[in-house]
C-alpha positions in Angstrom: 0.0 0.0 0.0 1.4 3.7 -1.2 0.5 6.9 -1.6 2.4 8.9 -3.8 3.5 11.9 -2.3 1.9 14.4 -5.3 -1.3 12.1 -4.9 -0.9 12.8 -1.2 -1.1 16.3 -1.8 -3.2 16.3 -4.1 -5.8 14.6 -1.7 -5.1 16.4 1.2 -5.7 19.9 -1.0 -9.3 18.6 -2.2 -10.1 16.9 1.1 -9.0 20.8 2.6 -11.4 22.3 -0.3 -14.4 19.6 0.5 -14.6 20.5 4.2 -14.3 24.3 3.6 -17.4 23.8 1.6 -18.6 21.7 4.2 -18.2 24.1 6.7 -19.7 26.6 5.0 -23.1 24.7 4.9 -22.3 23.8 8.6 -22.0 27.3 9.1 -25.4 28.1 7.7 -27.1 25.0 9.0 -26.1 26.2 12.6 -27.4 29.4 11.9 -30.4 28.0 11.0 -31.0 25.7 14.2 -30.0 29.2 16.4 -33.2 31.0 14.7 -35.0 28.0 15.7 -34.1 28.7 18.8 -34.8 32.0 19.2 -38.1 31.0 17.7 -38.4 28.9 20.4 -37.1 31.1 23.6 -40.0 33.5 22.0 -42.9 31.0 22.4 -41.8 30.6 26.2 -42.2 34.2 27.1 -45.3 34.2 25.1 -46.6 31.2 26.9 -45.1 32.1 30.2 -47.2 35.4 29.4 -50.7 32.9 28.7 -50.0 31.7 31.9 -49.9 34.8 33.6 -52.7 36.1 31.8 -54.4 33.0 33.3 -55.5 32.3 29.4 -54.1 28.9 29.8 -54.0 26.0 32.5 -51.3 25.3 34.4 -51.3 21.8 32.8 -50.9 23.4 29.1 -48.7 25.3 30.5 -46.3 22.4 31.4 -47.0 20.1 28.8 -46.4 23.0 26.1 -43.1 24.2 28.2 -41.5 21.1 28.2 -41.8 20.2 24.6 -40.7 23.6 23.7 -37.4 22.6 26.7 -37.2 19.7 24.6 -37.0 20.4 21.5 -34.4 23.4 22.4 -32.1 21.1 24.1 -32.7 18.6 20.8 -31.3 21.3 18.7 -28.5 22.2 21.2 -27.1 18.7 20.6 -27.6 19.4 16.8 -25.4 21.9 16.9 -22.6 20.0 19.4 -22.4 17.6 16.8 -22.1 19.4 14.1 -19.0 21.2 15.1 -17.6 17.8 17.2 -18.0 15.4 14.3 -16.7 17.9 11.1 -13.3 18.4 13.8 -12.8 14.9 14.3 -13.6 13.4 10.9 -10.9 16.1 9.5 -8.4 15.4 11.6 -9.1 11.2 11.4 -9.3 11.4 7.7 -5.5 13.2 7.2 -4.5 11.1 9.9 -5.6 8.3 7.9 -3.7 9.3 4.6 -0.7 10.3 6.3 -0.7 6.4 7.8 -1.4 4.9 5.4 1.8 7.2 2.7 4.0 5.9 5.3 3.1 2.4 6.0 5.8 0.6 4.5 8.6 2.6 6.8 6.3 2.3 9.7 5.8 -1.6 9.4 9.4 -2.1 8.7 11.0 -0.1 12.0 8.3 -1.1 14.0 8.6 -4.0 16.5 6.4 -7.3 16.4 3.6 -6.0 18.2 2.7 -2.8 16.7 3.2 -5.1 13.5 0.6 -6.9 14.8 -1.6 -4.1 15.5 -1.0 -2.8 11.8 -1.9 -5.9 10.6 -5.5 -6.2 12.1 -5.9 -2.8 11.2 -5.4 -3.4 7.6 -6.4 -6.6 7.3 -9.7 -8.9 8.1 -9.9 -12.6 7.9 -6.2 -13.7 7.3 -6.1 -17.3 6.4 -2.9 -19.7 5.0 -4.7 -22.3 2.3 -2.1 -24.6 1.0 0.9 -22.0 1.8 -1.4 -19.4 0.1 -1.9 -16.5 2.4 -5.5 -15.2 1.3 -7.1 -12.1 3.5 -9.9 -9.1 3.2 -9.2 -5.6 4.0 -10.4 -3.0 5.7 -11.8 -0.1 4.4 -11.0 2.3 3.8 -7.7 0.5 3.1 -9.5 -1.7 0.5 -9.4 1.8 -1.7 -5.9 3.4 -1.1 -4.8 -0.5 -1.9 -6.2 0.5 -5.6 -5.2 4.0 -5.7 -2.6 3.7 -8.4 -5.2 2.0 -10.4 -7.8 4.5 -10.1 -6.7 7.5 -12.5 -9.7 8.6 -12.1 -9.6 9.4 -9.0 -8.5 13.3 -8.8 -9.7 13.4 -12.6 -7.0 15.5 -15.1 -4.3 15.8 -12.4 -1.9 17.1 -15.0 -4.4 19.4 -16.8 -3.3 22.6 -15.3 0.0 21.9 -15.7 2.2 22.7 -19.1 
């Protein structure tokens, strides 16, 4: 398994450029749930205000309140997520790449057990039929396995270049 370095790059530039975009939408999606919230702290008073008033029962009141409490905290958690899972995917994902481009020289200076621990990482269902080793991958190793064979990949890598 390789990564060649100007595919490296290459990858690591267009995985940068995808969660930009990404973020982007994030960005609006967040401000999206906020309004929702707002929307949300505004039915409260309004309620709270019914309440008051004496326009509504107590029980209304409550059962109204709480779903409104809910459905705050609900988009609350939408909103920790979004930020918590775009972080760590990033930083998995180039972690990832930058594994799997140095592999070889990793595997080679490493001792037998974190051999063994790149091995079950990589690999599923290792068997030896007749002195044939035959095994599975993981994925996403499965891919960057393949990645010399798939051109296709970054499309026209050299078309901006002369």
């Amino acid at each position: 398994m390789a990564i060649p370095e100007n595919v490296l790059v290459m990858l690591k530039e267009t995985l940068k450029n995808s969660l930009e975009a990404k973020k982007d939408f994030q960005i609006e999606s967040i401000k999206l749930f906020r309004k929702q919230e707002d929307k949300i702290d505004i039915k409260l008073n309004n309620l709270l205000d019914m309440r008051l008033e004496q326009s509504i029962t107590k029980n209304v009141y409550d059962n109204k309140a709480l779903a409104l409490r809910t459905e705050k905290h609900n988009l609350r958690k939408k909103i920790e997520n979004h930020d918590r899972a775009d972080e760590e995917f990033s930083i998995t994902l180039n972690y990832l790449l930058d594994l799997a481009s140095r592999s070889h020289n990793i595997f080679k200076s490493s001792g037998i057990d974190t051999k063994r621990k790149i091995i079950n990482l990589v690999f599923s269902n290792l068997t030896l039929d007749n002195k044939k080793l035959e095994f599975s991958l993981q994925k996403p190793f499965d891919v960057l396995v393949n990645l010399p064979k798939r051109s296709g990949w970054l499309g026209n890598l050299d078309s901006n270049q002369d």
